[in-house]
N, C-alpha and C positions, 0 to 999 in steps of 0.2 A: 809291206806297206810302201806305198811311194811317197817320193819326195813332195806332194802336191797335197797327198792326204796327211802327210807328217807338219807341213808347214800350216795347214789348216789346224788341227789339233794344237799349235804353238800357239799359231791365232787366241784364239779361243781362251788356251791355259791363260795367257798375260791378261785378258781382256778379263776371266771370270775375277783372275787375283786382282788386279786392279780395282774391281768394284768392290770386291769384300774390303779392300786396305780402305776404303772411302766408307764405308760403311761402318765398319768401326770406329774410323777417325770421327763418323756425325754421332754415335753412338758416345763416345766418352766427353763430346761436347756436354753432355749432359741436357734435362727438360726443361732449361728457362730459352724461352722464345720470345718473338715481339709482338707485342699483339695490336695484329693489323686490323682484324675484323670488328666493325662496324654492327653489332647485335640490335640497332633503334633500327639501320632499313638493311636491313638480311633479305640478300639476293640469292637463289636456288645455293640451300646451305649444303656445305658437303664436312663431318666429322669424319677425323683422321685416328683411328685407331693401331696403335703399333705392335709389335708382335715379341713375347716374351725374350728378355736379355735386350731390348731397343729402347731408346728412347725418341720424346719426340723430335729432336732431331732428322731423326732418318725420315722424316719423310719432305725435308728441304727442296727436291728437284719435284717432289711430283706436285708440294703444296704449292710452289712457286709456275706450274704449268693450270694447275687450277686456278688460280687467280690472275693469272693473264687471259682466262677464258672466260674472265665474268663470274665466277664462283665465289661465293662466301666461304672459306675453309678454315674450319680451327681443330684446334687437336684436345685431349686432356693430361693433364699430369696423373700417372695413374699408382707412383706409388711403388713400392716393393724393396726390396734389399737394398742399402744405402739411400732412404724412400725413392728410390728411382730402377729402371730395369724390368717393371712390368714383370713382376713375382707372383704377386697376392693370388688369389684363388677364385678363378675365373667367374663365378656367382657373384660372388663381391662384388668384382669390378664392374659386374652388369648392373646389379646394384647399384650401384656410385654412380654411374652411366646414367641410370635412368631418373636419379634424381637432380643430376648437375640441368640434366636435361630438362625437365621439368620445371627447375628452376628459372634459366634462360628462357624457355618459353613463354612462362606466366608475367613475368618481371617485363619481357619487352616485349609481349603482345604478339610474337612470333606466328604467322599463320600455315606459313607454307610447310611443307612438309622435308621432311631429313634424309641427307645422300649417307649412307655408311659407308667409307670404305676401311676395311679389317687388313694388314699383312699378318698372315701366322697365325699368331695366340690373338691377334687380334679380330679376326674374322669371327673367330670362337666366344670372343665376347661380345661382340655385337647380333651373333647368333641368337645366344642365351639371353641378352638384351628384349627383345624381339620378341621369343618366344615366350620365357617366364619372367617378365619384367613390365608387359603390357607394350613393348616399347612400336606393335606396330600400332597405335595410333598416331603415333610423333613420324615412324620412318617408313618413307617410300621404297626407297631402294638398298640394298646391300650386298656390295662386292666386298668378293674377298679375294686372296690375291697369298698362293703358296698355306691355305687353313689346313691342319690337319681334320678336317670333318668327320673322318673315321679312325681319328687317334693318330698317334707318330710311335709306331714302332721303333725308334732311337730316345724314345723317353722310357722304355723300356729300361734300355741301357743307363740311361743319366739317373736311373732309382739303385744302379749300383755304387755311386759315385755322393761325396759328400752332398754332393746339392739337393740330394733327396729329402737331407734335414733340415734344410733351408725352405724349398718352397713346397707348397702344397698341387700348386699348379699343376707340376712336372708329373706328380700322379694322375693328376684329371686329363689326363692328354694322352694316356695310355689307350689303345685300342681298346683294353676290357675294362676301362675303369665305368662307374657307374655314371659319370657324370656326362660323357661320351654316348653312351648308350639311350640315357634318359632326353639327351638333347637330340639324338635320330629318331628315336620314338614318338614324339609327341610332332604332332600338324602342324607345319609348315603356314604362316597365317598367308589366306587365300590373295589379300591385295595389297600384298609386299612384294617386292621383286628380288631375288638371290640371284647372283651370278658367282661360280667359282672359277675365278682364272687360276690355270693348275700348268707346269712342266714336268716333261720325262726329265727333263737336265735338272730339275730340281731334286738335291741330294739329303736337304736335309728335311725338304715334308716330302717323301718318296710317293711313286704311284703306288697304288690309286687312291691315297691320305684324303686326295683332298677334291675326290669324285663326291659330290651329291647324286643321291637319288633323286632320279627324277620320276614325272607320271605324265600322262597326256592330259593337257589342257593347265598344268602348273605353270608358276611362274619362276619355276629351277630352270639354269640353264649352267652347264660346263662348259668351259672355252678352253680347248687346252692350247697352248703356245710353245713351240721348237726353240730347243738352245737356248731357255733360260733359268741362269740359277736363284736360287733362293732371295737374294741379297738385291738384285736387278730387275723382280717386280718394280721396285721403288726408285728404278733410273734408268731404264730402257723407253726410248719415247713410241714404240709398238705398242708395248703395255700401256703409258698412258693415251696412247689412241685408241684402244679396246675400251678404257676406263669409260672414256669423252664418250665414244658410240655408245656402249649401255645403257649410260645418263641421258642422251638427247632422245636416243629411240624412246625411252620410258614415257620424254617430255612429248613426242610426236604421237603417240600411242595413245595417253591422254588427251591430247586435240582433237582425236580420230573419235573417240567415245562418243556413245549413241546421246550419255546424256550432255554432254558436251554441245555436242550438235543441237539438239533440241532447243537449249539454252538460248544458242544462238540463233536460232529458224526464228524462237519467240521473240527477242529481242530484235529481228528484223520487221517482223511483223507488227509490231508496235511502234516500230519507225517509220514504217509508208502508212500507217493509220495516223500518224502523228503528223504526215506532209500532205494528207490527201484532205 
């Protein structure tokens, strides 16, 4: 090895430890935030879903680059061991999801439609959300960002270890478990957009965790991204530049639409009949 490739790899080691030491320090700040968001005029809303053993804290650097971009972003308190930690059992929580959701909606007249972004266990519940929750009429998009989608083979491992009597989760996460299974099987709703942002450097949803399937003409898409770890989805500003492009291409995409356009041919057309 040289000295060049050895000090690279020092790089690196300081820089991954450094994020994880900040990540738990946001992590045992514990789920009381401020709430900034404004629900009576909801600008292109983006929900923050966090990823088992996180709170919402962790996602401080990314919820603070979204709303310097104009974004409505809020998170939920989702509950679990010491009610915090994001434990319960991933149904649930889509559950719960879908009715806070719901709630917000109807209460402030909400029109626009919902950004997901999921880290971890949280992509998983906005998955489930989605699919058996009804939740794509409320959500346009959802990123997810290190999701075990085909199970995490290291919860394998954590079902040897006391936590397995603690959470139910930790089994629903397993590559064979049924809950896993039954969320790959069932259709993909046709005008929802998923993106899985996924790393090799990521160790603890390993490849290919957190590959979807794709098909020609869906709206699945994998991104994968070099030299990042698990914990630095939620503070590398690459990743939230990948986040922003998904979100605006989705908004341009919708401009683009036939019926969009028509919309607006008619509306023009009704304005020179309007001057003539």
């Amino acid at each position: 090895m040289s000295l060049k490739t050895l000090q690279r790899y020092l790089r690196q080691f300081r820089r991954h430890t450094g994020n994880t030491v900040e990540y738990f320090r946001l992590t045992f700040e514990g789920d009381q935030v401020e709430r900034v968001t404004d629900f009576k005029a909801l600008k292109r809303p983006v929900l923050l879903l966090h990823g088992y053993g996180g709170t919402r804290r962790v996602f401080k650097v990314l919820e603070r680059r979204l709303r310097r971009d104009g974004f409505s972003v809020f998170s939920l308190k989702l509950g679990g061991i010491f009610d915090t930690f994001n434990t319960k059992p991933i149904p649930d929580l889509a559950s719960f999801v879908a009715k806070k959701i719901e709630s917000l909606y109807r209460r402030h007249g909400i029109r626009e439609k919902l950004i997901i972004v999921g880290h971890s266990k949280g992509g998983l519940i906005g998955r489930c959300y989605i699919k058996h929750f009804e939740g794509h009429r409320r959500v346009k998009t959802l990123i997810t960002m290190g999701t075990p989608h085909n199970g995490n083979p290291w919860a394998i491992l954590a079902l040897l270890t006391p936590l397995a009597l603690l959470t139910e989760s930790l089994r629903q996460m397993t590559p064979v478990s049924p809950f896993i299974r039954r969320l790959n099987k069932t259709p993909w709703p046709e005008d929802v957009k998923v993106v899985s942002i996924y790393s090799k450097g990521d160790t603890v949803c390993p490849y290919p965790s957190a590959v979807l399937k794709t098909s020609a003409g869906s709206k699945v898409k994998n991104i994968e991204m070099s030299d990042i770890s698990h914990v630095e989805f939620l503070m590398k500003k690459q990743v939230y530049g990948l986040i922003r492009q998904e979100i605006l291409e989705e908004k341009a995409a919708a401009a683009r639409s036939p019926l969009r356009r028509k919309i607006q041919k008619a509306g023009s057309n009704n304005k020179s009949r309007a001057l003539g």
